[in-house]
mmCIF file of the N, C-alpha and C atoms, coordinates in Angstrom:
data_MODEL
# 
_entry.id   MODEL 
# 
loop_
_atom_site.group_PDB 
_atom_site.id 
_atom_site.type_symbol 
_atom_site.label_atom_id 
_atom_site.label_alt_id 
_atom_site.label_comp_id 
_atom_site.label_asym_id 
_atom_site.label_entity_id 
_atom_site.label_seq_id 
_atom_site.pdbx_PDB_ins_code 
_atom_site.Cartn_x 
_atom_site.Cartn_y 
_atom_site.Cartn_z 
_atom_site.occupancy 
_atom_site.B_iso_or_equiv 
_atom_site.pdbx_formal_charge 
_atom_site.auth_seq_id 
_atom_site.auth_comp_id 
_atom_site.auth_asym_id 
_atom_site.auth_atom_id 
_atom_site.pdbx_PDB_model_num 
ATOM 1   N N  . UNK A 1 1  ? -10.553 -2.811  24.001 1.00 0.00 ? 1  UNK A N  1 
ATOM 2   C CA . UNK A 1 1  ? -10.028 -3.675  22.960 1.00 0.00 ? 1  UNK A CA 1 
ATOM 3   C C  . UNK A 1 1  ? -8.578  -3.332  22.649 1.00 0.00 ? 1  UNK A C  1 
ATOM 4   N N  . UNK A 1 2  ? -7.807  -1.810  22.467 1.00 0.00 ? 2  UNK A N  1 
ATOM 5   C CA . UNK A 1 2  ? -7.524  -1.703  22.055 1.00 0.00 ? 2  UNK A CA 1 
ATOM 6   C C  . UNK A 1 2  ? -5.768  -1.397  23.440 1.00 0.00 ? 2  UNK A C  1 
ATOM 7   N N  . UNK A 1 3  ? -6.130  -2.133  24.365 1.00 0.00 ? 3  UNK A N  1 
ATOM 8   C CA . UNK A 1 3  ? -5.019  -2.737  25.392 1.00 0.00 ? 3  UNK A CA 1 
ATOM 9   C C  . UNK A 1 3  ? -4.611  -4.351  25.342 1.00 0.00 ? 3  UNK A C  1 
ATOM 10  N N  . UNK A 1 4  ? -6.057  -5.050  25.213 1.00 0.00 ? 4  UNK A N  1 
ATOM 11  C CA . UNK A 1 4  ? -5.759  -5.701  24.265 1.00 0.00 ? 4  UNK A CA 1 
ATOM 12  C C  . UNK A 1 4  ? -4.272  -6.344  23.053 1.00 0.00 ? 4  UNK A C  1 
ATOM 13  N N  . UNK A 1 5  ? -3.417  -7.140  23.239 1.00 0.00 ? 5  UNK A N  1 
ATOM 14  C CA . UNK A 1 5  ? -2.505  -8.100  22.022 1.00 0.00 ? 5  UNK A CA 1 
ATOM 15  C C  . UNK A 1 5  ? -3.433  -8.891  21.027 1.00 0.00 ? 5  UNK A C  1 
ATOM 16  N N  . UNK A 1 6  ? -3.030  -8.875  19.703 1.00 0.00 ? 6  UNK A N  1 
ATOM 17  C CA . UNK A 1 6  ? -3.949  -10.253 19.073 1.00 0.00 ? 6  UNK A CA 1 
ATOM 18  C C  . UNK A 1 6  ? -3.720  -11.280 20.056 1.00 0.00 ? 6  UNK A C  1 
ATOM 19  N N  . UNK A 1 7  ? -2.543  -11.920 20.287 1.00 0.00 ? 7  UNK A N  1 
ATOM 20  C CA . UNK A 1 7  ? -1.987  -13.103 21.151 1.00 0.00 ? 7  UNK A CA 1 
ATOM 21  C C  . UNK A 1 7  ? -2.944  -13.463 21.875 1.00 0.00 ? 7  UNK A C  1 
ATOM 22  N N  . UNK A 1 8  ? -3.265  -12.221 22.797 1.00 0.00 ? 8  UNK A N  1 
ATOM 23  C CA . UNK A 1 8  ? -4.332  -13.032 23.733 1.00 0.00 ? 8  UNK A CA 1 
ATOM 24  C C  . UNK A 1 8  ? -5.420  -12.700 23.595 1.00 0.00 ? 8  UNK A C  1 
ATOM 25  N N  . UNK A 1 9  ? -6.181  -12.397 22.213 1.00 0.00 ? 9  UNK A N  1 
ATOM 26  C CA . UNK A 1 9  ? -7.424  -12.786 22.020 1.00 0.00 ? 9  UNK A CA 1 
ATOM 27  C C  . UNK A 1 9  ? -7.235  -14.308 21.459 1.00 0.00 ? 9  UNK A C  1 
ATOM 28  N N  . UNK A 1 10 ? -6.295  -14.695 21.227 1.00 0.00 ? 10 UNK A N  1 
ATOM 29  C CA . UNK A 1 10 ? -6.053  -15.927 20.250 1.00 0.00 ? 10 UNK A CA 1 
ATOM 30  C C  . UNK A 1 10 ? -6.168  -16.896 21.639 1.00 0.00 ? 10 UNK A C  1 
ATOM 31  N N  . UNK A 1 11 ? -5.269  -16.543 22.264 1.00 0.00 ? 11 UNK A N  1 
ATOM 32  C CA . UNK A 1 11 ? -4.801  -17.353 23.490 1.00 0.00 ? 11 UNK A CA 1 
ATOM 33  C C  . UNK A 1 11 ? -6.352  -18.070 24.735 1.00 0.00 ? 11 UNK A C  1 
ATOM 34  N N  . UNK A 1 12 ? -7.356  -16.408 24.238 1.00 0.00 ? 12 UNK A N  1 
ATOM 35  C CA . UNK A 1 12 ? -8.218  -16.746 25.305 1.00 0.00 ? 12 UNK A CA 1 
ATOM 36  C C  . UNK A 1 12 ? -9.423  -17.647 24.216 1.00 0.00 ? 12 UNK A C  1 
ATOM 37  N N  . UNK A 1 13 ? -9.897  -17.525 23.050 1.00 0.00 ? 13 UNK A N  1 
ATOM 38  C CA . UNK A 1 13 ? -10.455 -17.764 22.054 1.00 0.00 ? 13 UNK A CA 1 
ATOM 39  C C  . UNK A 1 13 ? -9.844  -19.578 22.125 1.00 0.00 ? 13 UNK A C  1 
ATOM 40  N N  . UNK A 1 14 ? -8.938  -19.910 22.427 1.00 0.00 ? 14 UNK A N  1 
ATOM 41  C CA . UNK A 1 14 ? -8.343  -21.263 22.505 1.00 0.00 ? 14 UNK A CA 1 
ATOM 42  C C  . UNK A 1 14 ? -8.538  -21.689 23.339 1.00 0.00 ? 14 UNK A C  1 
ATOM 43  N N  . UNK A 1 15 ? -8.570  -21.091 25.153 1.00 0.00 ? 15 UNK A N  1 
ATOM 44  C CA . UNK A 1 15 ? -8.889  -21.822 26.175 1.00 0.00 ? 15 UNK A CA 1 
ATOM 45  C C  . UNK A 1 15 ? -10.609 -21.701 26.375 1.00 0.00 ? 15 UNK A C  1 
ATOM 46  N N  . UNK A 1 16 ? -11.218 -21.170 25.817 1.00 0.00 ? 16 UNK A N  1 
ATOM 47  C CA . UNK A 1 16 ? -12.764 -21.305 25.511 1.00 0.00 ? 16 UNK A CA 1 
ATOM 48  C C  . UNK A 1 16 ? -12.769 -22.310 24.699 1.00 0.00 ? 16 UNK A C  1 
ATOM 49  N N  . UNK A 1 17 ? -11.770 -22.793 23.809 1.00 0.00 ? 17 UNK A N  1 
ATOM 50  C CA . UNK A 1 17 ? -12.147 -24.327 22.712 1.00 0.00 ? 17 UNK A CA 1 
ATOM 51  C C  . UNK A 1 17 ? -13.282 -23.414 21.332 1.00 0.00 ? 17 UNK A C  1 
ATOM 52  N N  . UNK A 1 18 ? -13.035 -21.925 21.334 1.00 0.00 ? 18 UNK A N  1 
ATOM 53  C CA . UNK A 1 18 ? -13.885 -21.400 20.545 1.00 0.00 ? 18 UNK A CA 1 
ATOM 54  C C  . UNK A 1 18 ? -13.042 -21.358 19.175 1.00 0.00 ? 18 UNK A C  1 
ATOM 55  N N  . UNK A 1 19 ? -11.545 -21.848 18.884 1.00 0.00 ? 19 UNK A N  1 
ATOM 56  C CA . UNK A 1 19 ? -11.132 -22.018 17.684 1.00 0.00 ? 19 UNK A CA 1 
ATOM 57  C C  . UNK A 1 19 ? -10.628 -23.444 17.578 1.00 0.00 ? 19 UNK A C  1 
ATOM 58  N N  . UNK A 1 20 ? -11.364 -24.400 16.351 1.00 0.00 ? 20 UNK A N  1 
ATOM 59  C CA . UNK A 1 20 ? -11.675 -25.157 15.697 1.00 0.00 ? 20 UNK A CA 1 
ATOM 60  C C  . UNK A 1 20 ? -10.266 -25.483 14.458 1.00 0.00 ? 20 UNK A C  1 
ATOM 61  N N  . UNK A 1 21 ? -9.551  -23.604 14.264 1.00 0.00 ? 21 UNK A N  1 
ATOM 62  C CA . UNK A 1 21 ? -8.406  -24.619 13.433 1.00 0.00 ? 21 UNK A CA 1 
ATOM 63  C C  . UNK A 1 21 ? -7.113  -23.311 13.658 1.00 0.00 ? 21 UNK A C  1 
ATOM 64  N N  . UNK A 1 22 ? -6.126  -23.297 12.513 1.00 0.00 ? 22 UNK A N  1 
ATOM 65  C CA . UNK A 1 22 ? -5.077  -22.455 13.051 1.00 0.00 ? 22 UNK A CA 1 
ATOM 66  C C  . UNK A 1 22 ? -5.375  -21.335 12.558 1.00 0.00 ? 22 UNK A C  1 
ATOM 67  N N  . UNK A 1 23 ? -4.965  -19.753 13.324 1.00 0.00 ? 23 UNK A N  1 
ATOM 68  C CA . UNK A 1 23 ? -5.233  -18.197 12.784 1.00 0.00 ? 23 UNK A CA 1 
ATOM 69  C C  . UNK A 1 23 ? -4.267  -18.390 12.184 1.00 0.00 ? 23 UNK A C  1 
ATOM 70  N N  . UNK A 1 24 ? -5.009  -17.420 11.166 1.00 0.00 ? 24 UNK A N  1 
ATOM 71  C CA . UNK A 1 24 ? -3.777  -17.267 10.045 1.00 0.00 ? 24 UNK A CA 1 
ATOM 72  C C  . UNK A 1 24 ? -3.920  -15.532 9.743  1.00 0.00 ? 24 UNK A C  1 
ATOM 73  N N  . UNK A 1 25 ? -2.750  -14.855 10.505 1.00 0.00 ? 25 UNK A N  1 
ATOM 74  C CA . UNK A 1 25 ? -2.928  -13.171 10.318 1.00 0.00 ? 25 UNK A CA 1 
ATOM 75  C C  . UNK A 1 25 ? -2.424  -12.254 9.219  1.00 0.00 ? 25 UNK A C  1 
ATOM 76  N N  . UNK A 1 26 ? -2.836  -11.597 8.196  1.00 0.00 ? 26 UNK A N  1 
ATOM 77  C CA . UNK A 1 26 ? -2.318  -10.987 7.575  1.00 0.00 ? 26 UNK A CA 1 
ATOM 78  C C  . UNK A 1 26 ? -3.046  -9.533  7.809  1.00 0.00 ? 26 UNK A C  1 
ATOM 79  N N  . UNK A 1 27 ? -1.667  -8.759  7.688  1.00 0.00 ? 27 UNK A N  1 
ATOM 80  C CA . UNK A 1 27 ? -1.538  -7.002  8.114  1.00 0.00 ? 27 UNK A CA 1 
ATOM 81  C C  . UNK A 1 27 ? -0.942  -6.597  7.359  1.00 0.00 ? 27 UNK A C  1 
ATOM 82  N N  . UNK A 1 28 ? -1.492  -5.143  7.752  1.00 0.00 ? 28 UNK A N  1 
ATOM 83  C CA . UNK A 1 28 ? -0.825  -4.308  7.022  1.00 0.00 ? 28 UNK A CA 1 
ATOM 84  C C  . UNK A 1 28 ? -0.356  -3.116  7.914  1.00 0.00 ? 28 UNK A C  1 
ATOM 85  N N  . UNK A 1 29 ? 1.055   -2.532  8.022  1.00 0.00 ? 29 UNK A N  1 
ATOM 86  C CA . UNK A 1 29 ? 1.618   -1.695  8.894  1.00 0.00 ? 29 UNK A CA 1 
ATOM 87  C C  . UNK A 1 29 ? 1.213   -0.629  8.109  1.00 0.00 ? 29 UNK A C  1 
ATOM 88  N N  . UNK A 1 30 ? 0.437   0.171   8.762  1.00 0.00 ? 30 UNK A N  1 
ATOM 89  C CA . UNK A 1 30 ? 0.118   2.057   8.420  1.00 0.00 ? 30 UNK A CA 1 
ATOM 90  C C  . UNK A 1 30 ? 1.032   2.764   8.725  1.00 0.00 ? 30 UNK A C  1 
ATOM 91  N N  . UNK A 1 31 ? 1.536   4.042   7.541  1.00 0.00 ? 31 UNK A N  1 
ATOM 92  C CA . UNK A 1 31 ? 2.114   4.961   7.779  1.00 0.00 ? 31 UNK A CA 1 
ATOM 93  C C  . UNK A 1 31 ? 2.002   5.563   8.828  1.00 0.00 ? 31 UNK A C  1 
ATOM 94  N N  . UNK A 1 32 ? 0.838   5.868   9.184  1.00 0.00 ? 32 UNK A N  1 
ATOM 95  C CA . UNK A 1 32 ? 0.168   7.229   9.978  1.00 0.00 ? 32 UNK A CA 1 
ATOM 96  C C  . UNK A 1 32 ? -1.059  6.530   10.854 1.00 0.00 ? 32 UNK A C  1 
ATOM 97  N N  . UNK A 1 33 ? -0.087  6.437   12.158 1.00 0.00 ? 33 UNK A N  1 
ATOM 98  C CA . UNK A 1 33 ? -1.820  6.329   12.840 1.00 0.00 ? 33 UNK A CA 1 
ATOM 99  C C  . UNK A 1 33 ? -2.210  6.962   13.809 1.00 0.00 ? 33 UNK A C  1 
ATOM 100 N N  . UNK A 1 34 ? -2.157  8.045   13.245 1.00 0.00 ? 34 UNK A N  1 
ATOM 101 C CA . UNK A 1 34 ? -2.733  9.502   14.096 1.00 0.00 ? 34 UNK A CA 1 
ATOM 102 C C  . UNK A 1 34 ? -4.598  9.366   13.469 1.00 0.00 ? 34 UNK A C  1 
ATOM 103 N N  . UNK A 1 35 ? -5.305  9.851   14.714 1.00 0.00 ? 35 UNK A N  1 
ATOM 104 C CA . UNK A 1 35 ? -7.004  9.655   14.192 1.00 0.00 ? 35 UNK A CA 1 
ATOM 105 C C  . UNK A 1 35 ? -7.318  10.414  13.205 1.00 0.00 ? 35 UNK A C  1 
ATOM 106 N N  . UNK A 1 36 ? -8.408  9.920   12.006 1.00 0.00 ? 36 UNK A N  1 
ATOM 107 C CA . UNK A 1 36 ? -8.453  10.518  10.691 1.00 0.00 ? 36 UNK A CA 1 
ATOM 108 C C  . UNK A 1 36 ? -9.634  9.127   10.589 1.00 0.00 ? 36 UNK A C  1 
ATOM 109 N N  . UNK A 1 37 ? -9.753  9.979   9.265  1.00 0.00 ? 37 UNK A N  1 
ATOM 110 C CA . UNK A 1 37 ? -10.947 9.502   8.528  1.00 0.00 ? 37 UNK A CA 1 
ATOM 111 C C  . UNK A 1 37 ? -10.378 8.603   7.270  1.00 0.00 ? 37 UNK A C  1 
ATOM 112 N N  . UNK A 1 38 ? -10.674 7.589   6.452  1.00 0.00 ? 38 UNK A N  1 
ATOM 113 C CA . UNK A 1 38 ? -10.221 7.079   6.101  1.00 0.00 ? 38 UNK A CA 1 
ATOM 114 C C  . UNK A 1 38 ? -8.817  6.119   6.045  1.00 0.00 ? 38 UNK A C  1 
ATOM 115 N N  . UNK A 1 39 ? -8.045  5.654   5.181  1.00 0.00 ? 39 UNK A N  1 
ATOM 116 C CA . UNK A 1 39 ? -7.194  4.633   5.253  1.00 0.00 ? 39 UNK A CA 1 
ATOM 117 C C  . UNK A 1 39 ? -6.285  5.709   4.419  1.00 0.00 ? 39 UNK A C  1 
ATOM 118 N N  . UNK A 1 40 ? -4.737  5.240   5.450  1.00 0.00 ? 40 UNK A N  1 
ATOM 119 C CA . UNK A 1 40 ? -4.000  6.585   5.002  1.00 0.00 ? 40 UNK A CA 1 
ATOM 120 C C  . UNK A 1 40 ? -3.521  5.520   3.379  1.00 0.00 ? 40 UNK A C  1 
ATOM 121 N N  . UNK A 1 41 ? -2.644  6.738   2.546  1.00 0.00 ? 41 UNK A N  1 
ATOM 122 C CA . UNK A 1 41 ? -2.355  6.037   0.994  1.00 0.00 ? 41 UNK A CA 1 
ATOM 123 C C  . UNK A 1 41 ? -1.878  4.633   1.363  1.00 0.00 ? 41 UNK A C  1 
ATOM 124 N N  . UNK A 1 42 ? -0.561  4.422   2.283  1.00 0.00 ? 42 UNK A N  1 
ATOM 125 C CA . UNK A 1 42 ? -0.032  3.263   2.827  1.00 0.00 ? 42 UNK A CA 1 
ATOM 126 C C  . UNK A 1 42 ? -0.869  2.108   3.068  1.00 0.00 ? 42 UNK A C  1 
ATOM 127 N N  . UNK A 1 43 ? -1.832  1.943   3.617  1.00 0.00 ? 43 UNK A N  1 
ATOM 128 C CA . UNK A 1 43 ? -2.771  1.359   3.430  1.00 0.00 ? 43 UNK A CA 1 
ATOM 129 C C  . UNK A 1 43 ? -3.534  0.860   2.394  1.00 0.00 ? 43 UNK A C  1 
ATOM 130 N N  . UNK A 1 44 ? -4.372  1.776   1.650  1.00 0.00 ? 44 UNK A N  1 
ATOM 131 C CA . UNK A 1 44 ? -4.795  2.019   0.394  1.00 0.00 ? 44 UNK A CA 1 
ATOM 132 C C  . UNK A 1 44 ? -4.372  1.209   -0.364 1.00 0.00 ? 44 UNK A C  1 
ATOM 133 N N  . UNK A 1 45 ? -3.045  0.896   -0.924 1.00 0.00 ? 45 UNK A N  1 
ATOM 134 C CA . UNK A 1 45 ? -2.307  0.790   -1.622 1.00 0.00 ? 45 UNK A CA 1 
ATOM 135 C C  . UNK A 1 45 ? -1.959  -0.676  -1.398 1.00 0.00 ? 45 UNK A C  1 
ATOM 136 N N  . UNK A 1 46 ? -1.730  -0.869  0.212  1.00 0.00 ? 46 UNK A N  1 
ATOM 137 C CA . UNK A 1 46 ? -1.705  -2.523  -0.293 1.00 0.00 ? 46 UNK A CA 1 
ATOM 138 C C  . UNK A 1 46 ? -2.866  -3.531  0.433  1.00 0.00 ? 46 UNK A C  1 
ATOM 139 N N  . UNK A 1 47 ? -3.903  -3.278  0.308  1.00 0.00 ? 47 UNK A N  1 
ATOM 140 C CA . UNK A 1 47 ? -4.870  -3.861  0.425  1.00 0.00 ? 47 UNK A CA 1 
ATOM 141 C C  . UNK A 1 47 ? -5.286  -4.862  -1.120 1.00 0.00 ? 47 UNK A C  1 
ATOM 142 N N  . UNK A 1 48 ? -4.630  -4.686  -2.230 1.00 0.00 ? 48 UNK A N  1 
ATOM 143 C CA . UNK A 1 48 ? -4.944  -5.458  -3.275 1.00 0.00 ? 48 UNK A CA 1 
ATOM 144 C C  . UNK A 1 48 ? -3.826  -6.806  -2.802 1.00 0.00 ? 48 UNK A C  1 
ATOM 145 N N  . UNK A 1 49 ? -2.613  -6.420  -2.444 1.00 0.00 ? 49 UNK A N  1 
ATOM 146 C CA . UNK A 1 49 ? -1.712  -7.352  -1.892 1.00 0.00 ? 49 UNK A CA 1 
ATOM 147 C C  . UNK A 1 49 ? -2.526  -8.422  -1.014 1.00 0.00 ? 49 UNK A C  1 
ATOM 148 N N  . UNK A 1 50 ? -3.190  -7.445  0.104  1.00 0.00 ? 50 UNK A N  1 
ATOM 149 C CA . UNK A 1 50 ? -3.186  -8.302  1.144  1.00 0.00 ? 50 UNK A CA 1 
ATOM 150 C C  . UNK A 1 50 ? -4.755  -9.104  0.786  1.00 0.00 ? 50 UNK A C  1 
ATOM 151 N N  . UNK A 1 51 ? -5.160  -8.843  0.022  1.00 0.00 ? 51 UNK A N  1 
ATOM 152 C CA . UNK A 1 51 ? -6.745  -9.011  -0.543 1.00 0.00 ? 51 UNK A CA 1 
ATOM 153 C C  . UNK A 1 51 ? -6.232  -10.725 -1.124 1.00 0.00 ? 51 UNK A C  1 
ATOM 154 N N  . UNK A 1 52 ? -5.039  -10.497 -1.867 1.00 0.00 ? 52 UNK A N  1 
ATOM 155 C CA . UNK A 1 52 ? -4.492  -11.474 -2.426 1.00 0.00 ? 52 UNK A CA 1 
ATOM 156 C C  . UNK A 1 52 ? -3.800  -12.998 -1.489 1.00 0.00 ? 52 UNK A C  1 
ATOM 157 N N  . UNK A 1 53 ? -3.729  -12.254 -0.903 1.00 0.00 ? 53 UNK A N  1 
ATOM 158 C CA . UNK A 1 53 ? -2.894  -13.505 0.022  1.00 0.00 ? 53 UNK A CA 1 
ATOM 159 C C  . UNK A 1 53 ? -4.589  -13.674 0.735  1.00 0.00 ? 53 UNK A C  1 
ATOM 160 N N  . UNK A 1 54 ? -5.362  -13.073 0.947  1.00 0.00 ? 54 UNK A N  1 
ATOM 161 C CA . UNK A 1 54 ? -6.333  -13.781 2.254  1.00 0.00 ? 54 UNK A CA 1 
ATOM 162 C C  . UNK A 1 54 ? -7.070  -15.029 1.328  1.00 0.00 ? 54 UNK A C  1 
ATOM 163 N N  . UNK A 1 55 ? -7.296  -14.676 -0.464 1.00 0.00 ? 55 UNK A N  1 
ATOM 164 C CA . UNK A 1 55 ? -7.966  -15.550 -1.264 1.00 0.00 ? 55 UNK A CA 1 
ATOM 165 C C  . UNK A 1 55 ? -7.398  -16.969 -1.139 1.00 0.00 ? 55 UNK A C  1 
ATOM 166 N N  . UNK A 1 56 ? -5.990  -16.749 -1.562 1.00 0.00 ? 56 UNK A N  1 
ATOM 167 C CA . UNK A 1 56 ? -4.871  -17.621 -1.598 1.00 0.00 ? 56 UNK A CA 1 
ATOM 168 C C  . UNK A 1 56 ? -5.165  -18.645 -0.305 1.00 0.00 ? 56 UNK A C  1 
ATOM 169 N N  . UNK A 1 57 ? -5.214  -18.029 1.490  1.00 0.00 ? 57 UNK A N  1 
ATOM 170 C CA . UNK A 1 57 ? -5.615  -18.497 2.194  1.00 0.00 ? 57 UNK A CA 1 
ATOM 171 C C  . UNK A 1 57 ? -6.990  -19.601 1.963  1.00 0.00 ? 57 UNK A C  1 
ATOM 172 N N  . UNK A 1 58 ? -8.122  -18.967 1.932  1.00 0.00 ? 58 UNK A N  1 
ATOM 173 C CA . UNK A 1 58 ? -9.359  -19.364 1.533  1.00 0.00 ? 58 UNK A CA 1 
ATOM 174 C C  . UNK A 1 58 ? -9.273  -20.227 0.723  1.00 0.00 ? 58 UNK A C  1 
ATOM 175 N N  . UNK A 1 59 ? -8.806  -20.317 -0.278 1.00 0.00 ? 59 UNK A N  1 
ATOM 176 C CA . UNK A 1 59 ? -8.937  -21.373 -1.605 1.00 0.00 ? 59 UNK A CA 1 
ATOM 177 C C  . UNK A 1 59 ? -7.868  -22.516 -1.388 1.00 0.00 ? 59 UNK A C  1 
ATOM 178 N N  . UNK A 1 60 ? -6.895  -22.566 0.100  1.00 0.00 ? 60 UNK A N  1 
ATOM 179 C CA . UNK A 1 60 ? -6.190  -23.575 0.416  1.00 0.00 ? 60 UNK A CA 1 
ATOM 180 C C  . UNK A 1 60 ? -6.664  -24.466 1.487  1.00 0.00 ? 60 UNK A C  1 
ATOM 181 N N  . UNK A 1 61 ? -7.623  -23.909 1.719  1.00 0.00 ? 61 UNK A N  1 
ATOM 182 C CA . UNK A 1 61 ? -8.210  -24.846 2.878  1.00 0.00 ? 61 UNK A CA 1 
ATOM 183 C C  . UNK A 1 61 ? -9.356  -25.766 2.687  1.00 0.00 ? 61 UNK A C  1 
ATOM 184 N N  . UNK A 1 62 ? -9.564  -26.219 3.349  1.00 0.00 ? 62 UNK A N  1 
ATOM 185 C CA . UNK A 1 62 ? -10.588 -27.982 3.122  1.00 0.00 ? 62 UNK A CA 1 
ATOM 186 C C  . UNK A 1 62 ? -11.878 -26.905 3.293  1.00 0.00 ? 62 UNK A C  1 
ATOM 187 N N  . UNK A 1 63 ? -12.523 -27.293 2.796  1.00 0.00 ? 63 UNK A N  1 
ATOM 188 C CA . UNK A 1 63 ? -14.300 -26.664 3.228  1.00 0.00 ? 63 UNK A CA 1 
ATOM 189 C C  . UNK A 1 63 ? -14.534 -28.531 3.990  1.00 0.00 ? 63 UNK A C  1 
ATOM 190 N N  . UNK A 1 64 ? -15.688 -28.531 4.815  1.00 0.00 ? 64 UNK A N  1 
ATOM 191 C CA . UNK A 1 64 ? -16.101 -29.044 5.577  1.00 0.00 ? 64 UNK A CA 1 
ATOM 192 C C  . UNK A 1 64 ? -17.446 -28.841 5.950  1.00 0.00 ? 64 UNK A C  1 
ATOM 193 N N  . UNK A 1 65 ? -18.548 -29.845 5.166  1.00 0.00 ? 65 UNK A N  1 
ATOM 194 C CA . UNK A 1 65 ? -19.578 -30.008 5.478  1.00 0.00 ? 65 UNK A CA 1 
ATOM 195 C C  . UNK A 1 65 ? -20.358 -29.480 6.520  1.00 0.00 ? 65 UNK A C  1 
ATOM 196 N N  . UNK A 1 66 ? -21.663 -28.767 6.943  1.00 0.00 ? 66 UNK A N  1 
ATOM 197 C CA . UNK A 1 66 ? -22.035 -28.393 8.435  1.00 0.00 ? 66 UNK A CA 1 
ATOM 198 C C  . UNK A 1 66 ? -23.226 -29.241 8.235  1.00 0.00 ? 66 UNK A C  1 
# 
């Protein structure tokens, strides 16, 4: 996974016809990404940020009947 680009999981996820509408990515760049246990403070810290924008996402989009 982790040779792997998002790009071309996106890229291959599209020529399968397995995405239906547009990705929409939000990240967060880590201080430290040496292996460890938990989420270094950098992290930590803005996950309320990014918590915020994914709602923002969610609550802008059409829901659609199944």
């Amino acid at each position: 996974m982790h040779a792997l680009q998002l790009h071309d999981l996106v890229d291959l996820a599209r020529s399968l016809k397995l995405l239906s509408s547009p990705v929409i990515v939000i990240g967060v760049e880590p201080g430290d990404t040496s292996l460890g246990e938990g989420l270094t403070p950098e992290v930590a810290k803005a996950i309320p940020a990014a918590l915020s924008l994914v709602l923002e996402e969610i609550e802008g989009q059409e829901v659609h009947g199944a």
